[in-house]
Every structure is written in structure tokens, then in C-alpha cells.
N, C-alpha and C positions, 0 to 999 in steps of 0.2 A: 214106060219103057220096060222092058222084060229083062231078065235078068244075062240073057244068051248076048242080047242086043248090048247091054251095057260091056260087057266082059268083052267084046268084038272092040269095041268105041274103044274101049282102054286100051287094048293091045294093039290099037292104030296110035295110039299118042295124044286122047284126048283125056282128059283129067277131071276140067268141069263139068259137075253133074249134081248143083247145086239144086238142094229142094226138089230132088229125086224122091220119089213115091217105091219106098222097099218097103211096105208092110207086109211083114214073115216072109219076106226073102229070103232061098237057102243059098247063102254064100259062103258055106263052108271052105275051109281051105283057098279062098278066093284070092289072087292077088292085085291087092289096089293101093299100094304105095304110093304116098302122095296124091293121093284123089282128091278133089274137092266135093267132100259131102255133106257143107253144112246146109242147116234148117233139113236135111233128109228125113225122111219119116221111115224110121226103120224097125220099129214094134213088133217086137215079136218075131226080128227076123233069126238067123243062123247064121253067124258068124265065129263059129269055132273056130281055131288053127286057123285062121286068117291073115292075112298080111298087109296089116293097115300100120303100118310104120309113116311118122310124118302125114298123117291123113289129115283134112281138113273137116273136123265134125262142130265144128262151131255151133250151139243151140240144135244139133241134130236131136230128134225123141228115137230114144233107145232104148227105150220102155222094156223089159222083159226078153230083151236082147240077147240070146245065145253068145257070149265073147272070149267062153274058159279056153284057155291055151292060146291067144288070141296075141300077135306082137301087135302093140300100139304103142311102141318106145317114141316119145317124142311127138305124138298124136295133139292135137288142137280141138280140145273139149269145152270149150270157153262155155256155160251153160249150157252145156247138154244134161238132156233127162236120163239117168241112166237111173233111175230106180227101179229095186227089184229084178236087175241085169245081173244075168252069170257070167263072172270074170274069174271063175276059179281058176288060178294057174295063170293069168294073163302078164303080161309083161308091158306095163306105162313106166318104163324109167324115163325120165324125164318130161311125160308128159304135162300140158298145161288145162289142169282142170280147176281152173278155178271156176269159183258159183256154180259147181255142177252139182245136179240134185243125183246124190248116190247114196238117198235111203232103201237102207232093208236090201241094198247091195250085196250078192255073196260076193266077198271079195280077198277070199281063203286060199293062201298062201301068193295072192299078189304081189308084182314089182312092182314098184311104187318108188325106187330110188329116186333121188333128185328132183321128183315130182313137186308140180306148184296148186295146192289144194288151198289158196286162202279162200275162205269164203264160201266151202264146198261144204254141201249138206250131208255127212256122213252119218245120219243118226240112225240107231240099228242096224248100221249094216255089219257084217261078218268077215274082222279081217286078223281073224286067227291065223298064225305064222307067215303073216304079209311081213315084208321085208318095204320100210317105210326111210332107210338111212340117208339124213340128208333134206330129206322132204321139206317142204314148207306151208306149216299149219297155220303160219302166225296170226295174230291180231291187226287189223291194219287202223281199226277205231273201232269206238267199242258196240257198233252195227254191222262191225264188218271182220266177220272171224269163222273159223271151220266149228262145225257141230259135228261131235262125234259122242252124244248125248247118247248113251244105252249101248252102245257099239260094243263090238265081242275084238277085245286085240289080244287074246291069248299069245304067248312064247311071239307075239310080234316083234321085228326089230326095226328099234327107232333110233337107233344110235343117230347122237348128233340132230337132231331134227326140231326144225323151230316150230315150237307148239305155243311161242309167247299168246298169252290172254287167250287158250283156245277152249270151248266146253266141250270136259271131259267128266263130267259129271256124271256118277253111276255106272260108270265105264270101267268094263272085266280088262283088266292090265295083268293079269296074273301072269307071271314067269314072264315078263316084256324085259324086252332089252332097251332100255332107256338112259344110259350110259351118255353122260354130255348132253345130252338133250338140252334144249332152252326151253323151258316151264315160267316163266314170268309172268306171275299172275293169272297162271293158268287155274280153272276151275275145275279143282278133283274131288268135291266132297263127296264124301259116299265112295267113292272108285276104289276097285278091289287090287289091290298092287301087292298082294303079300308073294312073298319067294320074288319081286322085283330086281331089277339090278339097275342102279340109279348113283353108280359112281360120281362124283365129279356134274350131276346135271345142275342146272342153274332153277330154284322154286322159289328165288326170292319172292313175296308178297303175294304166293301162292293162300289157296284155299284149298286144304285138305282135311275137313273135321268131317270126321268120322271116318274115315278112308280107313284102309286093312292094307296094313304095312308089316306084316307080321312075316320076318325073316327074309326083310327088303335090305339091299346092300344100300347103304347112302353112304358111303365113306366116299367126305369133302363136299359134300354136297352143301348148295348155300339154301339155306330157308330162311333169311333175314324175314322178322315181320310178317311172317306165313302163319295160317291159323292150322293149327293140329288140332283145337281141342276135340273130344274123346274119340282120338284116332288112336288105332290098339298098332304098336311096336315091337310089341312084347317080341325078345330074340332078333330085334334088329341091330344090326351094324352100322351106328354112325359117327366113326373115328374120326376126328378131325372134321367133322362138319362143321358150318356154322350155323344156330338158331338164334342169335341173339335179337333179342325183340318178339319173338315167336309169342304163339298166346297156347300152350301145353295144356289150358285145364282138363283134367281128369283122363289126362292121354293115358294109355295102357305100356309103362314100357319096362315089363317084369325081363330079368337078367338084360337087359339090351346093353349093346357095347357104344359108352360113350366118351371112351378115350381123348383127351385133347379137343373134347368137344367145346365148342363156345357157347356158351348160352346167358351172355351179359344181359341183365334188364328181361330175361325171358320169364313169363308166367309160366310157372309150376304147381300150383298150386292145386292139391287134390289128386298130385300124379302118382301114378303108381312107378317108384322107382327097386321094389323089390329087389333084390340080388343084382343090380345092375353095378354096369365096373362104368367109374365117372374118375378112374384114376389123372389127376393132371389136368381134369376137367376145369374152362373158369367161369363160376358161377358170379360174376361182382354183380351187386343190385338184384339178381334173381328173385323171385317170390314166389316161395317154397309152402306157405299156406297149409297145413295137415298132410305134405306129401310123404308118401310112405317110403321111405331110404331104409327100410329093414333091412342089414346084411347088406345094404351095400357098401362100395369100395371107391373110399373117396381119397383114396392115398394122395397126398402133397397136390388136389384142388385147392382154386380159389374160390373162396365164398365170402370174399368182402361188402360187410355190408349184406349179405345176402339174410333174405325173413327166414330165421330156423325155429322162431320162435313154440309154433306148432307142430312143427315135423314130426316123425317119428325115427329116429337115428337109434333105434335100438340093432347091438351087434352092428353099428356101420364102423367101416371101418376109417377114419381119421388123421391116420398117420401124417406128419409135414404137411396137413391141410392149413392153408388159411382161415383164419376162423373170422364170424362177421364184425369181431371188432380189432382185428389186424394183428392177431397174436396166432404164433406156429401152435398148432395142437400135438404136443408130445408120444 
């Protein structure tokens, strides 16, 4: 069917055009609202600024697909191949892409609100200031979760977005807005998150060793049981977090703000806590292990019980601390 013939069909009120043959089709600006174009063979067609809202692309191949500035709000991607397809500017709020193969995707300041990506192959693809709030990354078992392994989300926003159990592994987060987010057990080792903003997100029993966290906002943030070790913090913000149970060894977290932080039973051990303020901080059970507390500020913490035995507390400061065997430090 030809592209002249299809565009005639629709504008009489016909919709299905399932397993339509569009290889490099120019359907630019086209409009096919609610079409039915799954299993479609659309490779290499042109579909810029097109109006495929509520379209039916169920396992359509999309291969290399022209799709930037493209509304597909609400669109039915249920495995579709969209790899290596230009969606720069496109607008999927809400769409349903789950199992959709969108590696090596430019996917550069895409809508993505509300979006359901469980399951969806994101790895490499490019979604630098993509606006992601709300989304659904999660884990559904542990065969069944979004790969966004190597993926570029610079200044992306993810506010709120369930990324439980998702791999995020070596993934550029830099300046991401990940604010409330649900991170549970999500896999970030290696991922670059420093200048983050990670208010209030949920990382319980997360994996972020080695991760670049340097002048990442975490204030409240829960990492119950998360593994940091030598993940660098240094000049991070985590007021009122919780870490207890966390495994810190040889984390990097020179002046970092750890106000009313929790960190009961958390391994420390080998950390670099240079200049850091842990005012009010409660370390009960902690294991401190040769960590380095030069100068820092441990005003009225608790450290019950906590290992200082090796530390290095030179210049810290002590004041109304609890000390490990339950006496005020003067």
C-alpha cells in the first residue's frame, strides 16, 4: 500500500492497517491518531512531527525510525524495536512501552511522563534532559526489569519514578533530578550521580559501590543495607538520611553534611570522614575501623558502643557526644 493510498483509507475512517509494509516511509507530519499499526514494518521510515497519539504499534520494527518532535502520548509500543530511532523532542507521556528494544535510542529531551517501561531495553540510549516523572522502571522479578545499563540521563527528570531492582549500572546521572524516586535495590555501581538531587528517594538495599556522588543532595534519603563501598561523597548532603546497616568501606566522604544522620550498625571502616559535620549524628554499633574523623564534628552524636578503637579523631570535635561506653564527652 502506498503511502497516498493509506493517508485516503484513514481520512475515510479506516484505522486497521495491521502489518502494513512502511519501510522508509515519509510520513512526516502525518496524521494517524489511533491507527492500528502493530507488527508494521516501519524501518527507516519519517515520521517527524507526526501525530500518532493512542496509536496501535504493538511489536511494530521501528528500526532507525525518524520520530523527533513526534506526539505519541498514550501510544501502544508493547515490544516494539525502536532501536537506534530519533525521538529527540518526542512526546510518550503515558505511553506503554514495555519490552521495547530502545537501545542506542536518541532519546534527548523526551516525555516520558507517566510512561510504563518495565522491561524495556534502554541500554545506551541518550536521554539527556528527558523528563521521565512518574515513569515506571520497576522490577517485576528478577528476569524482568528495564536496562538502562550505559544510558546517558544527564539534567534528566525523574522525580518520583519507580526504578525498584532497575539496572542502572554505569549510568551518567549527572545533575538528574531524582527527587522521591523509588530505587529499591536498584543497581548503580559505577553510575555517575555527582551534583544529583536525590531528596527523600527511597535506595534501600541499593548497590552503589563505587558510584560518584560528589555534591549529590540525599537529605532523608533511606539507604538502609545499600552498599556504598568506595563510593566518593565527598561535599555531599545527607541530613537526616538513613544508612543504617549500609557497608561504607573506604567511601570517600571528605566535609560531607551528615547531620542527624543514622547510621546504626553501618560499616565505616577505612572511611574517609575528614571535616565532615556528623553533628547529632547516631552512630550506635557503627564500625569505625582506621576511619579518618580528622577535624570532624561530632557535636552531642551518639557512638554507643560504636568501634573508635583505630580511628583517627584527631582535632574532632566531641562535644555532648556519646562515647562507646555511655559516658557524655565533656
Amino acid at each position: 500500500m502506498d503511502i497516498n493510498t493509506l493517508l485516503q483509507r484513514y481520512a475515510a475512517g479506516e484505522t486497521n492497517f495491521k502489518a502494513i509494509n512502511l519501510v522508509g516511509a515519509d510520513l512526516m507530519q502525518a496524521d494517524l491518531i489511533g491507527a492500528n499499526l502493530s507488527h508494521a514494518d516501519l524501518e527507516s521510515a519519517n515520521l517527524m512531527l507526526s501525530y500518532l497519539s493512542r496509536v496501535n504499534l504493538q511489536r511494530a520494527n521501528l528500526t532507525h525510525a525518524q520520530l523527533s518532535g513526534s506526539n505519541l502520548n498514550q501510544a501502544h509500543l508493547i515490544q516494539a524495536n525502536l532501536s537506534d530511532a530519533n525521538l529527540h523532542g518526542a512526546s510518550l507521556q503515558g505511553a506503554d512501552l514495555r519490552s521495547a528494544n530502545m537501545t542506542l535510542a536518541n532519546l534527548l529531551d523526551v516525555n516520558l511522563v507517566d510512561a510504563d517501561l518495565r522491561n524495556a531495553d534502554l541500554s545506551g540510549a541518550d536521554l539527556t534532559g528527558a523528563c521521565l516523572r512518574g515513569a515506571n522502571l520497576r522490577q517485576e522479578n528478577r528476569k524482568y526489569s528495564a536496562n538502562l545499563r550505559g544510558a546517558t540521563l544527564r539534567q534528566a527528570d525523574l522525580r518520583g519514578a519507580n526504578l525498584k531492582g532497575a539496572d542502572l549500572a554505569q549510568v551518567d546521572l549527572r545533575g538528574a533530578n531524582l527527587n522521591e524516586a523509588f530505587l529499591r535495590g536498584a543497581d548503580l555501581h559505577g553510575a555517575k550521580l555527582n551534583g544529583a538531587m536525590l531528596k527523600g528517594a527511597i535506595l534501600s538495599d541499593a548497590n552503589l559501590a563505587g558510584a560518584d556522588l560528589r555534591l549529590a543532595n540525599l537529605t532523608h534519603v533511606k539507604l538502609q543495607r545499600s552498599i556504598l563501598t568506595d563510593v566518593d561523597l565527598n561535599h555531599a548532603v545527607l541530613e537526616s538520611a538513613n544508612l543504617s546497616d549500609a557497608k561504607l568501606t573506604r567511601a570517600q566522604m571528605f566535609q560531607a553534611d551528615l547531620r542527624q544522620t543514622r547510621l546504626g550498625r553501618a560499616d565505616l571502616s577505612r572511611v574517609n570522614l575528614m571535616e565532615s559535620n556528623l553533628m547529632e549524628a547516631n552512630l550506635t554499633d557503627a564500625y569505625l575501623a582506621r576511619a579518618n574523623l580528622l577535624g570532624a564534628n561530632l557535636t552531642n552524636a551518639i557512638l554507643c558502643r560504636a568501634e573508635l578503637s583505630s580511628a583517627n579523631l584527631s582535632s574532632a570535635e566531641l562535644k555532648g557526644a556519646t562515647m562507646p561506653d555511655g559516658s557524655i564527652y565533656q
